[in-house]
C-alpha positions as CSV (number, residue, x, y, z in Angstrom):
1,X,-18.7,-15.6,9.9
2,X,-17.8,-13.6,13.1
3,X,-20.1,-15.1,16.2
4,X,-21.6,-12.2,17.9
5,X,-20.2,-13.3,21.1
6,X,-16.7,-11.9,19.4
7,X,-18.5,-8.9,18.0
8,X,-19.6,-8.2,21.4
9,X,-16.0,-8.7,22.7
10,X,-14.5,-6.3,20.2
11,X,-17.0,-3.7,20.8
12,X,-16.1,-3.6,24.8
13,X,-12.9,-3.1,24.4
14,X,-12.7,-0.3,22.3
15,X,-15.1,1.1,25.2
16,X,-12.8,0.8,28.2
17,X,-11.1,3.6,29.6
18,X,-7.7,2.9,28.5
19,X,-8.9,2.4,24.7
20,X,-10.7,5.7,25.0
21,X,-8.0,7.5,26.2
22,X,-6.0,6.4,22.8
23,X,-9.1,7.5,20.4
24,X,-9.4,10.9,22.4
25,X,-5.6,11.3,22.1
26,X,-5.6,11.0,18.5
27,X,-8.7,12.8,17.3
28,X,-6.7,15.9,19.2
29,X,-3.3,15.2,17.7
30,X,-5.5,15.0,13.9
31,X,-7.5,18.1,14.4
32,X,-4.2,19.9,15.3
33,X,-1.9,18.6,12.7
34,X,-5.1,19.2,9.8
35,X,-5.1,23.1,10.7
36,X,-1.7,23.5,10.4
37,X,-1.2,24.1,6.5
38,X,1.0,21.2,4.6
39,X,1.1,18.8,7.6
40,X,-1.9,16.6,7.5
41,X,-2.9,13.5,8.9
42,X,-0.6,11.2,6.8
43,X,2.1,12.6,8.0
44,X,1.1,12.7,11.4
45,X,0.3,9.3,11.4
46,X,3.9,8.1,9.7
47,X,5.5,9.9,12.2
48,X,3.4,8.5,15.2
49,X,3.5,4.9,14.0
50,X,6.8,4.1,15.7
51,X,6.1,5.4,19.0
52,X,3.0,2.7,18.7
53,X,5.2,-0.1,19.0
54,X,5.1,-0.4,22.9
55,X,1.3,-0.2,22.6
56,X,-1.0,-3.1,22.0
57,X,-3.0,-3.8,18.8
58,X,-6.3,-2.3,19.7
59,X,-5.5,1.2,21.4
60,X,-2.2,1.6,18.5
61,X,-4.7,1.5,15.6
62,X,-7.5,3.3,17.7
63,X,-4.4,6.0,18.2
64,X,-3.6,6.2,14.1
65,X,-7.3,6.4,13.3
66,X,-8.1,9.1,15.7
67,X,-5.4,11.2,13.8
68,X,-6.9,10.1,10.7
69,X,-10.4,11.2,11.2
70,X,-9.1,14.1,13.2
71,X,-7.4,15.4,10.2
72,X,-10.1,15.8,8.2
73,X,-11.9,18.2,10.4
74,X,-8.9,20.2,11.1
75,X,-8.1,20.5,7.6
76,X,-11.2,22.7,6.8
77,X,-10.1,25.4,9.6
78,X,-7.8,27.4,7.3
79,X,-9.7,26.3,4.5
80,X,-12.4,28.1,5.5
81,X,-10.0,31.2,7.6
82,X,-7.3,31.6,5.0
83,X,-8.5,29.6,1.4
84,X,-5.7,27.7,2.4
85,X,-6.4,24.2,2.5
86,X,-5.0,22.1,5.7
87,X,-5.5,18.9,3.9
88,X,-5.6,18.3,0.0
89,X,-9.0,17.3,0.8
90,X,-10.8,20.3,2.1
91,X,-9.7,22.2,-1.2
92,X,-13.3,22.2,-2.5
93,X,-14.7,23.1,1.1
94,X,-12.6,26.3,0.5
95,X,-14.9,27.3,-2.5
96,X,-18.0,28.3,-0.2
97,X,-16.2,28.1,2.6
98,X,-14.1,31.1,2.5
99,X,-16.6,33.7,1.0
100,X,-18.8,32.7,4.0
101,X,-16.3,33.5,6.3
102,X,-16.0,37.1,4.5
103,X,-19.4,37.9,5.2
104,X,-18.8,37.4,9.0
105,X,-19.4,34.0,9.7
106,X,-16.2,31.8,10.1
107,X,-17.7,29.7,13.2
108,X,-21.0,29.1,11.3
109,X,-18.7,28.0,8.3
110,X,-16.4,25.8,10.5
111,X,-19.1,24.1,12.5
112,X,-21.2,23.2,9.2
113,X,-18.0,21.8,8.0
114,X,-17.8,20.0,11.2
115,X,-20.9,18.5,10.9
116,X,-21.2,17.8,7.4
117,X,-17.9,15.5,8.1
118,X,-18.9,13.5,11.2
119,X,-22.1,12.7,9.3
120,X,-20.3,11.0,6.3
121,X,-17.8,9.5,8.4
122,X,-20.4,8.1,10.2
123,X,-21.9,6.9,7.5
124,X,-19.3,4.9,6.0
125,X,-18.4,3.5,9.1
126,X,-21.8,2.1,9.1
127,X,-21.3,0.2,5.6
128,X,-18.2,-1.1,6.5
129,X,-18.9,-2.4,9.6
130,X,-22.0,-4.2,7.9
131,X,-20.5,-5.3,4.5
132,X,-16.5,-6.0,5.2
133,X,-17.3,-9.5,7.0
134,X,-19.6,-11.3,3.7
135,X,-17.0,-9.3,1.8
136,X,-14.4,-11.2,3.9
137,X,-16.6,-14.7,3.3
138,X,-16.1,-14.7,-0.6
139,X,-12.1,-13.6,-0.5
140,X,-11.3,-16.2,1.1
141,X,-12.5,-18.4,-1.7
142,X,-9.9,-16.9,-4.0
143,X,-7.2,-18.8,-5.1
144,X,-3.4,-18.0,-6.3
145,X,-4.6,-16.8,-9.5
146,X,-7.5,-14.7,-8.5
147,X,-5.3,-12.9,-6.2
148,X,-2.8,-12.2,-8.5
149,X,-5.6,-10.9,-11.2
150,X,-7.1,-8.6,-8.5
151,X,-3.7,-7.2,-7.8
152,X,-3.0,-6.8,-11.6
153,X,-6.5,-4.4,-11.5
154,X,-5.6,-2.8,-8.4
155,X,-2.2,-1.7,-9.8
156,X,-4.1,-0.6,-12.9
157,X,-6.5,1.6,-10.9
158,X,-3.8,2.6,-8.6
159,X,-1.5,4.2,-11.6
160,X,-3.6,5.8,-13.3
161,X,-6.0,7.3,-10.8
162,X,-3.1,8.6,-8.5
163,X,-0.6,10.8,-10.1
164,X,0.0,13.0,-13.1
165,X,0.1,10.3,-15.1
166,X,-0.8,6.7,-16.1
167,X,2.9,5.8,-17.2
168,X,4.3,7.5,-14.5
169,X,2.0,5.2,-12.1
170,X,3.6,2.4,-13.9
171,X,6.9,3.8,-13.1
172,X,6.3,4.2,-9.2
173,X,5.0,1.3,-9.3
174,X,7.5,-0.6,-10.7
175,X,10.0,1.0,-8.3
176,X,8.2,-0.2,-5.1
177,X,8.2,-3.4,-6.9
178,X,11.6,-3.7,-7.0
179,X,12.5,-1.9,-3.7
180,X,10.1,-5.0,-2.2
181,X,12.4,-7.6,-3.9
182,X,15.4,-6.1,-1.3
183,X,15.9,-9.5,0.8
184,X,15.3,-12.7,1.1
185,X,12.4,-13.9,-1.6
186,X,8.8,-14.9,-0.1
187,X,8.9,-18.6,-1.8
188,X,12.4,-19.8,-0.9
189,X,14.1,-17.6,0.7
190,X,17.2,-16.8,-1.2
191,X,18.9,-13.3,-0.5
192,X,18.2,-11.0,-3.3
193,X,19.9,-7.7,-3.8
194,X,21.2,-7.3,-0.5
195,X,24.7,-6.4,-0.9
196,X,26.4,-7.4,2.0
197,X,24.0,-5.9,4.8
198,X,22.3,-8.7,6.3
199,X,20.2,-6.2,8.0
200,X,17.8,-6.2,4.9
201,X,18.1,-9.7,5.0
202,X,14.2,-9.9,6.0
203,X,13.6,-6.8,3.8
204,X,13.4,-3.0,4.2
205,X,12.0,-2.1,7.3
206,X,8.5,-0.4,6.2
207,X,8.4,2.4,8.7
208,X,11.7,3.6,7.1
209,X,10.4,3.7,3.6
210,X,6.9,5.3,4.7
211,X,8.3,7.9,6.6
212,X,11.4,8.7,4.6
213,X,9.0,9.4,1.2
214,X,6.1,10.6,3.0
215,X,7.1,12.8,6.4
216,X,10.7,13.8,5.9
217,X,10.4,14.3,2.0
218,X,7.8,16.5,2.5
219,X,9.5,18.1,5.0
220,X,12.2,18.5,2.9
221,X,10.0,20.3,0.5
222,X,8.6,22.2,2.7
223,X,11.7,23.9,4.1
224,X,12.8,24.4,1.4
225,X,10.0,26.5,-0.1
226,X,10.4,28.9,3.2
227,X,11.8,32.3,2.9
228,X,12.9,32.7,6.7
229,X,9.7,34.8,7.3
230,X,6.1,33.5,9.0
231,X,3.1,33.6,7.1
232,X,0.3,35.6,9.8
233,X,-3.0,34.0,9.9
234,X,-6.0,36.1,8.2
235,X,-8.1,37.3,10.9
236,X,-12.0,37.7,9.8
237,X,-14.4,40.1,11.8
238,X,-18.0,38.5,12.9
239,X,-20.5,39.9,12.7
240,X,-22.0,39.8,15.9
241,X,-24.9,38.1,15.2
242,X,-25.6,34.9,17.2
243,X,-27.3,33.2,14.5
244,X,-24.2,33.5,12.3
245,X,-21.8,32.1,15.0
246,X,-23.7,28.8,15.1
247,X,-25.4,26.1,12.6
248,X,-29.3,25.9,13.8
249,X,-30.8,22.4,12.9
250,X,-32.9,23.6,10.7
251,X,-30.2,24.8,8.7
252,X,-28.5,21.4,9.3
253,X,-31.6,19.4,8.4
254,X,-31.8,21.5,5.0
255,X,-28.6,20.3,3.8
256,X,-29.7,16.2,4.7
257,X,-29.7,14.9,1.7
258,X,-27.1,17.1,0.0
259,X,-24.8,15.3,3.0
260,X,-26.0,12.0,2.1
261,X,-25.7,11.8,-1.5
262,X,-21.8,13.2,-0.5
263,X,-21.3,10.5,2.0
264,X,-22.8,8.3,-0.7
265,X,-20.3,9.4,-3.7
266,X,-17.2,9.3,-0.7
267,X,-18.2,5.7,0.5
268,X,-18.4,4.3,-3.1
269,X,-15.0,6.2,-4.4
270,X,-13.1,5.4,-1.0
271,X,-14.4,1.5,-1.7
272,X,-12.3,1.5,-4.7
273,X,-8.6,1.4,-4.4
274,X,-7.0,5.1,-6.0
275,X,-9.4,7.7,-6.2
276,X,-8.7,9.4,-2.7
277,X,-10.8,12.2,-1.2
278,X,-10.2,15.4,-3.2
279,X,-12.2,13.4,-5.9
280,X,-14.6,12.4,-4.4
281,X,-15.6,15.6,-2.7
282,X,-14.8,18.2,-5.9
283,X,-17.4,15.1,-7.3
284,X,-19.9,15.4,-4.5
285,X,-19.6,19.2,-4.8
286,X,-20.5,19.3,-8.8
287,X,-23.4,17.0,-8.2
288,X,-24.5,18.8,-5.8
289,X,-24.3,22.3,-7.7
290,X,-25.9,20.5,-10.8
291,X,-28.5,19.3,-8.6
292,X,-29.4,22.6,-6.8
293,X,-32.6,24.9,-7.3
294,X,-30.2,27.8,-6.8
295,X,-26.5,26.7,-8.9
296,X,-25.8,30.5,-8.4
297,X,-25.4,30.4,-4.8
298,X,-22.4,28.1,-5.0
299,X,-19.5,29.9,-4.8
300,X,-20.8,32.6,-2.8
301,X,-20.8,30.8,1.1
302,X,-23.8,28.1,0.3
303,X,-24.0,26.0,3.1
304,X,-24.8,22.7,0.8
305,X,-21.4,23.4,-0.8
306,X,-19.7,23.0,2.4
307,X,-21.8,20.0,3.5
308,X,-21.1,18.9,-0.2
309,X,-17.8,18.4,0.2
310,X,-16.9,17.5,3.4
311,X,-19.6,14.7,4.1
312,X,-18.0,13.3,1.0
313,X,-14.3,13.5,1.4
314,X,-14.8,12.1,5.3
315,X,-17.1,9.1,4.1
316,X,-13.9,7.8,2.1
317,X,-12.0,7.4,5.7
318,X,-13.9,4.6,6.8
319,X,-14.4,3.5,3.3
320,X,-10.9,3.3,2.5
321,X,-10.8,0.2,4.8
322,X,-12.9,-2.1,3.0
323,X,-10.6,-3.1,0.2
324,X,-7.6,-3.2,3.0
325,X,-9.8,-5.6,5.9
326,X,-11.2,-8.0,3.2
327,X,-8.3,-8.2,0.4
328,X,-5.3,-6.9,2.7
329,X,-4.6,-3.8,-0.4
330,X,-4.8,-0.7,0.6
331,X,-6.8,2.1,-1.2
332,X,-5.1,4.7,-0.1
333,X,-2.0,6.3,1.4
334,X,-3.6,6.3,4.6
335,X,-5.0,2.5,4.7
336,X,-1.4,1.5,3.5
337,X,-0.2,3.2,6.6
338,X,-2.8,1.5,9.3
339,X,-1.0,-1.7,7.1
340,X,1.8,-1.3,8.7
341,X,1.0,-0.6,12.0
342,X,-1.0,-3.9,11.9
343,X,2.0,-5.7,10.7
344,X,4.3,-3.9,13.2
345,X,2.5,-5.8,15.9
346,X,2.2,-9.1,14.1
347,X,-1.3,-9.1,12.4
348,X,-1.4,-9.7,8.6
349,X,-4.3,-8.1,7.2
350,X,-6.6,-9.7,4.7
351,X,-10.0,-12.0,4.9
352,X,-8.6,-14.2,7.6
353,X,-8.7,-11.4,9.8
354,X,-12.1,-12.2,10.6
355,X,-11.4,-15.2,11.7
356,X,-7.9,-14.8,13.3
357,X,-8.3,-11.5,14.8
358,X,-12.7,-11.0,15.1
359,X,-12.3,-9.7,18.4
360,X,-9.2,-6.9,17.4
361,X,-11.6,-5.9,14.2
362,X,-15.0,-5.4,15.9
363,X,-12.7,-3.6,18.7
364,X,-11.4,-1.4,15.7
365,X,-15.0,-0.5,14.8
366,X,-15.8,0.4,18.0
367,X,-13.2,2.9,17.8
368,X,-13.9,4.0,15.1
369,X,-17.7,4.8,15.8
370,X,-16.4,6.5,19.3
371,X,-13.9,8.3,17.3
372,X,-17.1,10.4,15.1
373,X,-18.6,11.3,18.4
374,X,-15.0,12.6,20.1
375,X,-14.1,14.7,16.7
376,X,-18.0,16.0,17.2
377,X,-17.1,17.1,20.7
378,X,-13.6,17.8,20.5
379,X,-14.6,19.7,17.1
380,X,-17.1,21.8,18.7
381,X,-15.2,22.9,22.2
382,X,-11.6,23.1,19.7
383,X,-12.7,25.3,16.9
384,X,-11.4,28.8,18.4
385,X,-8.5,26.8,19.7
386,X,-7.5,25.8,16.3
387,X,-8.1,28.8,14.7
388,X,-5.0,30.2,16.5
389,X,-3.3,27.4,15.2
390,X,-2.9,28.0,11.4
391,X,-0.5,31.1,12.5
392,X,1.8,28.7,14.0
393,X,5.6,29.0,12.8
394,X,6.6,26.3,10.4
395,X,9.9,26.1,11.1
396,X,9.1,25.4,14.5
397,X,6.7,22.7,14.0
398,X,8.3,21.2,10.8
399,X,12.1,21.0,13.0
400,X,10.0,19.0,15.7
401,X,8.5,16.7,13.0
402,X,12.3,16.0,12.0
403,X,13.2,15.0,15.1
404,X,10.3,12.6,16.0
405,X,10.9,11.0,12.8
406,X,14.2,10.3,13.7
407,X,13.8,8.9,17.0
408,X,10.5,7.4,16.2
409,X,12.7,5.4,13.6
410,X,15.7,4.5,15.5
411,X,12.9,3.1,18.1
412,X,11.0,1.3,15.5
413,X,14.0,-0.3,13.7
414,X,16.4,-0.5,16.5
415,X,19.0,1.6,15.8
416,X,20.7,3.9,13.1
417,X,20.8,1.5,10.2
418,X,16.6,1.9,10.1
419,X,17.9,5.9,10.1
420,X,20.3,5.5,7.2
421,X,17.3,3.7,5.0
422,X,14.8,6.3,5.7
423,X,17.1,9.0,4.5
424,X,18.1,7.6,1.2
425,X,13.9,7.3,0.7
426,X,13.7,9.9,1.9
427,X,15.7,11.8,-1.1
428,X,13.7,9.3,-3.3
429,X,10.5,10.7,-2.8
430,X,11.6,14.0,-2.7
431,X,13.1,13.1,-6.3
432,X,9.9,11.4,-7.1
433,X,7.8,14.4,-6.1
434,X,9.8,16.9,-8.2
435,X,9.4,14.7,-11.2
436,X,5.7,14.2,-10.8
437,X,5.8,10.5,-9.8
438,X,3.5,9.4,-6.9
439,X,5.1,8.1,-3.9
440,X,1.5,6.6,-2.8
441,X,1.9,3.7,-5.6
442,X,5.4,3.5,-4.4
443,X,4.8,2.7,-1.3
444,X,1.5,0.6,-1.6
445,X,3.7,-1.5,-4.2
446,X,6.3,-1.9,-1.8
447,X,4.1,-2.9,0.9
448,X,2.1,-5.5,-1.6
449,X,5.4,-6.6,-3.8
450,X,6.0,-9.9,-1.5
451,X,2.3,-10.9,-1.8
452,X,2.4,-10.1,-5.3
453,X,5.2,-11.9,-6.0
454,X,4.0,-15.3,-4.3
455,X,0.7,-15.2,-6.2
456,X,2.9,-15.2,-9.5
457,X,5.0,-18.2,-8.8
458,X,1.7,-19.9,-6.6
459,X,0.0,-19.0,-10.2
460,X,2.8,-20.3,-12.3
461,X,2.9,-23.5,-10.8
462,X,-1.4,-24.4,-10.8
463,X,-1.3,-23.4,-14.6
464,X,2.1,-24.4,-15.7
465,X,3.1,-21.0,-17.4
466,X,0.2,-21.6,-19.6
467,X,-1.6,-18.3,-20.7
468,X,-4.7,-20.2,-21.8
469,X,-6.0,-21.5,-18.5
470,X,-6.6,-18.5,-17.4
471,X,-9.8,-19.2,-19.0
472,X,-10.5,-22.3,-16.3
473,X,-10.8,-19.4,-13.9
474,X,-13.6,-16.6,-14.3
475,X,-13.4,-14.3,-12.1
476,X,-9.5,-14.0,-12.8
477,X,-10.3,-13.6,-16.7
478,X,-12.7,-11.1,-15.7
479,X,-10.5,-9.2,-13.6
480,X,-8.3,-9.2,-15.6
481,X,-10.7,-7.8,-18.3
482,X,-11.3,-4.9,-16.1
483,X,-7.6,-4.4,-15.9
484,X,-7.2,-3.5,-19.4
485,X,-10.2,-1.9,-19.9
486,X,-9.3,0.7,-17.1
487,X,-6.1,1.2,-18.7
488,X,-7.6,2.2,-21.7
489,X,-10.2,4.1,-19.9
490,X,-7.5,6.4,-18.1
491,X,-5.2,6.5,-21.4
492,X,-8.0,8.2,-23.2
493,X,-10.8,9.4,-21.5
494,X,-8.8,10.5,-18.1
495,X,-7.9,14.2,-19.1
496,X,-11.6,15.1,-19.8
497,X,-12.7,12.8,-16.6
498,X,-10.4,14.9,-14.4
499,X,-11.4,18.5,-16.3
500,X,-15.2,17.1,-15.4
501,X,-14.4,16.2,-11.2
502,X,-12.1,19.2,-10.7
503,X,-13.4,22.1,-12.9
504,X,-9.5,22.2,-13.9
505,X,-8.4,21.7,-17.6
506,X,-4.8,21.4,-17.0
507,X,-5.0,19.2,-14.1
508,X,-4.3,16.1,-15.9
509,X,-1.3,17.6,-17.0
């Protein structure tokens, strides 16, 4: 365990000045980025992870969780304004908060919004700063072969829970896999698949595949979807009313446990590698409707829809770090991302973290708790700033995005050859996209394929390539266990699972 000497340590750094500064910076960049439709945080924070290499540790990962966190308050601006969703998470924030902004009351709708999401981030932040270190404690009595079963089950979850499909997960999978495999192998260091460029000889460089499939493919997209005209921003009258221009605490206090059982459902969900956000708060919102005296008022501007959904899909932020701090897998596209900015500046993540880097983690939860009370401020002075936002051009701001991608790469990589990679992914994941095949378990199973691939020959060897001691090793078996059973659990019972979180029939489709 962590001595609280180090804990101490950790917390006062992320509360100097200069550390600050970073956090501030990047709550701003987030809140921007999430009100601009079809940007988001992920891609913000792909694009921004090169241009942390000059940086240390502490303040780089402060920097990319900022924008994380940010995000997701920005996102519900032109959920709420247009119905237009900044982030794929604030889509069930849209279905109360848009009809209250109708009546008159966009700010009230914005800043319960607001609230609802610093309250479940918070929240979460809370668990994991209390449960990832005993989590930490028993990973590190895992062997080569419980390793390699949890990866099995995370890859199971992974591909069926992300995507349009479980085969298709498979599929991405398998890809990132085999993209991994480009260089020298983990065990003994034979070149594999290199082709004469020696510049892979260590393997693809990471922040070429991550912001090749994520930023410039969806950039890609994007533009190409544009019909060389700007989409105005829908401009909502108030009312005039100062009640319905602010959130009284009453009305906050009302909603207290509607925002706890949300940041509840997002912590649990964003603990488990796959399920992302938008589940977690379309689940928080149907639970809360079921739960309601009055059902009818969902729909219609209900403030508990609002806090619903957002408390939930904010919770899975810091949530979403548990799996990544104490097993080194990411549960999402955005943990897989803070991945790499960890290894960028030479920190593997996992359990040994706690013991190798206590002072840079409890430095990172510091951050993190400053970063809820910075979105809280920055939130409340920045909503009318924002609003003006979502009318931004996006051919303006997606030709700016190009550009920092490309320097940010050449930076990162040092020189064109870093460039060259991220283009060819990035016409895979624009490939992978149009075909329905996620670029998340791509890039998740690129970024776990070396430590995958050790645990498989570390496993070989302990057991001899025989099947049947996996039963010398329980937790493996039962792993394992869980493994198949979620495969057959997302094979048959997904489509009505997904019908049940999202209201949407075809949505397994």
């Amino acid at each position: 365990m962590v001595d609280f000497s180090t804990i101490l340590a950790g917390f006062g750094d992320a509360f100097t000045l200069w550390n600050l500064s970073f956090v501030l910076f990047g709550v701003v960049v987030g809140q921007f980025v999430g009100a601009v439709p079809g940007i988001g945080p992920v891609m913000a924070m792909a694009i921004a992870i090169p241009f942390t290499f000059g940086l240390d540790t502490l303040p780089a990962i402060a920097f990319l969780v900022g924008v994380n966190k940010g995000g997701l308050v920005g996102g519900a601006i032109p959920a709420v304004l247009m119905n237009t969703p900044g982030t794929p998470d604030a889509a069930a924030t849209a279905l109360d908060g848009f009809p209250l902004a109708k009546k008159g009351k966009p700010l009230k709708a914005t800043k319960m919004a607001l609230f609802s999401s610093v309250t479940g981030d918070t929240f979460s932040d809370v668990v994991l700063i209390t449960v990832s270190a005993p989590l930490a404690v028993l990973a590190l009595r895992m062997g080569p072969v419980e390793v390699f079963a949890l990866m099995i089950f995370a890859f199971s979850i992974l591909s069926g829970l992300i995507g349009q499909s479980l085969v298709k997960g498979v599929i991405a999978a398998a890809l990132g896999l085999l993209a991994a495999s480009i260089g020298a192998d983990p065990e003994h260091y034979t070149p594999r698949l290199i082709f004469g460029y020696y510049e892979v000889y260590d393997g693809l460089p990471l922040a070429s595949v991550a912001i090749g499939m994520l930023a410039i493919s969806e950039i890609i997209r994007r533009l190409s979807q544009m019909r060389g005209h700007v989409q105005p921003a829908i401009i909502i009258d108030e009312t005039g009313n100062k009640d319905d221009r602010r959130v009284t605490f009453a009305e906050y206090w009302g909603c207290r446990f509607t925002m706890l059982r949300g940041a509840m459902i997002g912590t649990v969900l964003g603990a488990l590698p796959g399920i992302g956000s938008t589940a977690a708060a379309f689940m928080s919102y149907a639970t809360a409707k079921a739960s309601s005296k009055d059902p009818e008022s969902f729909g219609k501007g209900s403030l508990h829809g609002i806090a619903a959904a957002e408390s939930a899909n904010s919770a899975v932020v810091g949530a979403n770090l548990i799996p990544l701090l104490t097993l080194g897998i990411p549960g999402s596209v955005g943990a897989a991302l803070i991945i790499s900015a960890f290894m960028i500046h030479g920190v593997q993540p996992g359990p040994l973290l706690f013991i190798d880097q206590g002072r840079l983690i409890y430095g990172l939860f510091g951050a993190m708790v400053m970063a809820n009370v910075i979105n809280l401020l920055i939130g409340q002075i920045g909503l009318r700033v924002w609003i003006k936002v979502v009318s931004a051009p996006e051919s303006m701001i997606f030709a700016s995005a190009l550009l920092l991608c490309v320097v940010g790469v050449s930076m990162a990589t040092g020189g064109l050859f870093g460039v060259a990679v991220m283009l060819v992914f990035a016409a895979l994941g624009y490939i992978m996209t149009v075909f329905g095949y996620s670029v998340v378990i791509f890039i998740i199973a690129f970024f776990l394929g070396p430590r995958f691939e050790m645990s498989l020959s570390q496993s070989l060897a302990i057991t001899n390539g025989d099947l049947s001691k996996i039963f010398d090793y329980p937790i493996a078996l039962a792993l394992l266990l869980l493994a198949a059973g979620s495969v057959w659990w997302l094979t048959w019972k997904s489509p009505k699972a997904t019908e049940e979180i999202t209201g949407d029939p075809t949505s397994h489709k």
